[in-house]
C-alpha positions in Angstrom: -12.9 -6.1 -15.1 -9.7 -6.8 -16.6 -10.1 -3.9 -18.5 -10.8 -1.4 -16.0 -8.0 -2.8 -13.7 -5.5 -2.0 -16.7 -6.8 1.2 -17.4 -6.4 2.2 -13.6 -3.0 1.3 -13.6 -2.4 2.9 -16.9 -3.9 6.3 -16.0 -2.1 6.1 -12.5 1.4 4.8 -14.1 1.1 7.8 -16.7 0.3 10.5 -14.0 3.6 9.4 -12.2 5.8 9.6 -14.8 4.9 13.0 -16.2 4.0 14.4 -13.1 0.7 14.6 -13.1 -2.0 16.4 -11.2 -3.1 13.1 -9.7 0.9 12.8 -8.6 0.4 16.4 -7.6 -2.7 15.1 -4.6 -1.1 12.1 -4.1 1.9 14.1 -2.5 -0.1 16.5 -0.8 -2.7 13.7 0.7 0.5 11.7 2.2 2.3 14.7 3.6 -0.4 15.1 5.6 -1.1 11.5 6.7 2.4 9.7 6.9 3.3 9.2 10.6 -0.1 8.7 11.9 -1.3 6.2 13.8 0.5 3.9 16.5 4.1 3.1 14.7 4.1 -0.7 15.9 0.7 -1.1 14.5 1.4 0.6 11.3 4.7 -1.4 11.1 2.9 -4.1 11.5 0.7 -3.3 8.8 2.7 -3.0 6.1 4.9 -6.2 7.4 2.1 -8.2 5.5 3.2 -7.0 2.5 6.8 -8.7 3.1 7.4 -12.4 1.4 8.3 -13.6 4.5 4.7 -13.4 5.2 2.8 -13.5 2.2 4.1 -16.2 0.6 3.6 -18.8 3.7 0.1 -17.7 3.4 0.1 -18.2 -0.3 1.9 -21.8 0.0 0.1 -23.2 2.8 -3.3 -22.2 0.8 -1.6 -23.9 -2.2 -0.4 -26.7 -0.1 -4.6 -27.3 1.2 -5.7 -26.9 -1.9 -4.1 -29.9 -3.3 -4.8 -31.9 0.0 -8.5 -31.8 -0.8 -8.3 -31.3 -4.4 -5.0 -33.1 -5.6 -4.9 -32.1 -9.5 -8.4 -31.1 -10.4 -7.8 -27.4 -10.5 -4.2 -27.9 -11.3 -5.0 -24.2 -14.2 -6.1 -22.2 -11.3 -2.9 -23.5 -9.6 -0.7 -22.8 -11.8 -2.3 -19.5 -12.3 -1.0 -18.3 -9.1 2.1 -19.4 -8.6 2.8 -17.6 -12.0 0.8 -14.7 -10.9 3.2 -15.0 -7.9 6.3 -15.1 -9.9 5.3 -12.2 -12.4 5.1 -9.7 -9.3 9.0 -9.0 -9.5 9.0 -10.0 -13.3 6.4 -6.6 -13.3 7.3 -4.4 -10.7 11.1 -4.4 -10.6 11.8 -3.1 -14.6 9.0 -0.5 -13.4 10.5 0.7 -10.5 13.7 1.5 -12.7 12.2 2.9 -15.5 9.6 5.2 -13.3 12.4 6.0 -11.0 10.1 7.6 -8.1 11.7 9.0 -5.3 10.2 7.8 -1.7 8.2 10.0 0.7 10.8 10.2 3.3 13.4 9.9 1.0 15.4 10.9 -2.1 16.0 7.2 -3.1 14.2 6.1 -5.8 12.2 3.0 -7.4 9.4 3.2 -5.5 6.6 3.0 -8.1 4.6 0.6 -8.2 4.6 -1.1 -4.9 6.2 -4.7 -4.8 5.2 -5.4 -0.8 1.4 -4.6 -2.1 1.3 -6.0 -5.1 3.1 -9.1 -3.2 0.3 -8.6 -0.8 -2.6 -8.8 -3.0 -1.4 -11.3 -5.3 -0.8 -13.3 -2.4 -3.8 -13.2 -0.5 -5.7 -12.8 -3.1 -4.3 -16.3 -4.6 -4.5 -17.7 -1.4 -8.6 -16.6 -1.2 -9.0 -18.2 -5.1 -8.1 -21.4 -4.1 -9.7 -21.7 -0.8 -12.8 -20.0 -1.7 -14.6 -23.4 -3.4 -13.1 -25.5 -0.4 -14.9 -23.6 2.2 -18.5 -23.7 3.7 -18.6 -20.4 4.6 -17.5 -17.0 2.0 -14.7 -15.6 4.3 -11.7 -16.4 2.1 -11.5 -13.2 0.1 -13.2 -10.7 2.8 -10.1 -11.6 5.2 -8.0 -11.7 1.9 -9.4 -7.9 1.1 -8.4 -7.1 4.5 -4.7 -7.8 4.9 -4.5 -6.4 1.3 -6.2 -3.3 2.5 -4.9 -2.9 5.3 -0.6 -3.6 4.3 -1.6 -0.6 1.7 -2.8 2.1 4.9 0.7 0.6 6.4 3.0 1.4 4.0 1.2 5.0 3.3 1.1 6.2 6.7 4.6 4.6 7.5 6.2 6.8 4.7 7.5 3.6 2.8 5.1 4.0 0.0 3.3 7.2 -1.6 -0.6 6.4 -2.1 -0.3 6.2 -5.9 2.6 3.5 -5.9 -0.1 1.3 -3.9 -3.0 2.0 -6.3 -1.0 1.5 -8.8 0.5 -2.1 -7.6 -3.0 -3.3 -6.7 -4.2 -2.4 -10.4 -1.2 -4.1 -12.1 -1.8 -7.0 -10.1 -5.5 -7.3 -9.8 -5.3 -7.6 -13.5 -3.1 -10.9 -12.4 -5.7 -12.1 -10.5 -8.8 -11.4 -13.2 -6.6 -13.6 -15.3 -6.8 -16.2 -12.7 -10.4 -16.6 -12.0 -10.7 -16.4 -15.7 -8.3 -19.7 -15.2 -10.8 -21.0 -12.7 -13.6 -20.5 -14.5 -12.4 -22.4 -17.6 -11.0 -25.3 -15.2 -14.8 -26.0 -13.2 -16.7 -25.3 -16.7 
């Protein structure tokens, strides 16, 4: 999995910097869809992305965790809060060096994402740690979800091209393999 998640984000990251046919699509496929849907609810949408939101998630899931747990899965902890802290260690020198212009805009440093990779890693982190202290699997579906649906919101609110989400959530999923990898070594 790690693999493929780096490969994805390799193969995306090159077609944006030499302007790639994938690039090419990805254009065409968000001029045709940014500005659909209800703006409050697509606003909304890709508000999850923002810290102010994603990281109360992440810290009150981090927060539970050692409730119940204290220090027993203190690697898996530790794995995503530096997960966390590597999202703008990753995506920042990226955005520079790529230099994408917006959708709606001629400013650039768009690619990759920070609000979805700050969205995955965060809810994604939060659904890690919860996941062994619930009776019931719902942790990562619900974390899948707001993921999901922050990427639709910044798309079809013109704040992100389609590529610069893909491209986040592969960066940073390869974060998160690292961190069940943590889990696993922590409960075997």
């Amino acid at each position: 999995m790690l693999a493929l998640t780096l490969l994805t984000f390799a193969v995306v990251t090159w077609q944006v910097a030499v302007d790639g046919p994938l690039r090419a699509l990805d254009e065409r496929i968000s001029s045709r869809i940014v500005g659909h849907g209800p703006p409050a609810f697509t606003e909304l949408l890709a508000d999850l992305g923002n810290l102010a939101v994603a990281l109360p998630v992440l810290g009150a899931s981090l927060a539970y965790a050692y409730w119940r747990e204290g220090l027993r899965r203190w690697r898996e902890t530790v794995g995503v809060v530096l997960a966390m802290a590597a999202v703008p260690a990753l995506v920042v020198p990226l955005k520079a060096l790529l230099d994408r212009p917006g959708p709606l805009t001629d400013a650039t440093g768009y690619y990759p994402s920070g609000h979805a990779a700050t969205a995955l890693v965060a809810y994604g982190g939060a659904a890690l740690l919860l996941s062994p202290l619930l009776r019931r699997p719902w942790a990562m579906p619900v974390a899948l979800v707001l993921t999901l649906a922050t990427g639709i919101g910044l798309v079809l609110r013109g704040y992100h091209w389609p590529l610069d989400v893909i491209g986040s959530w592969a960066l940073c999923g390869a974060l998160l393999v690292v961190v069940t990898r943590c889990r696993r070594r922590s409960s075997g």
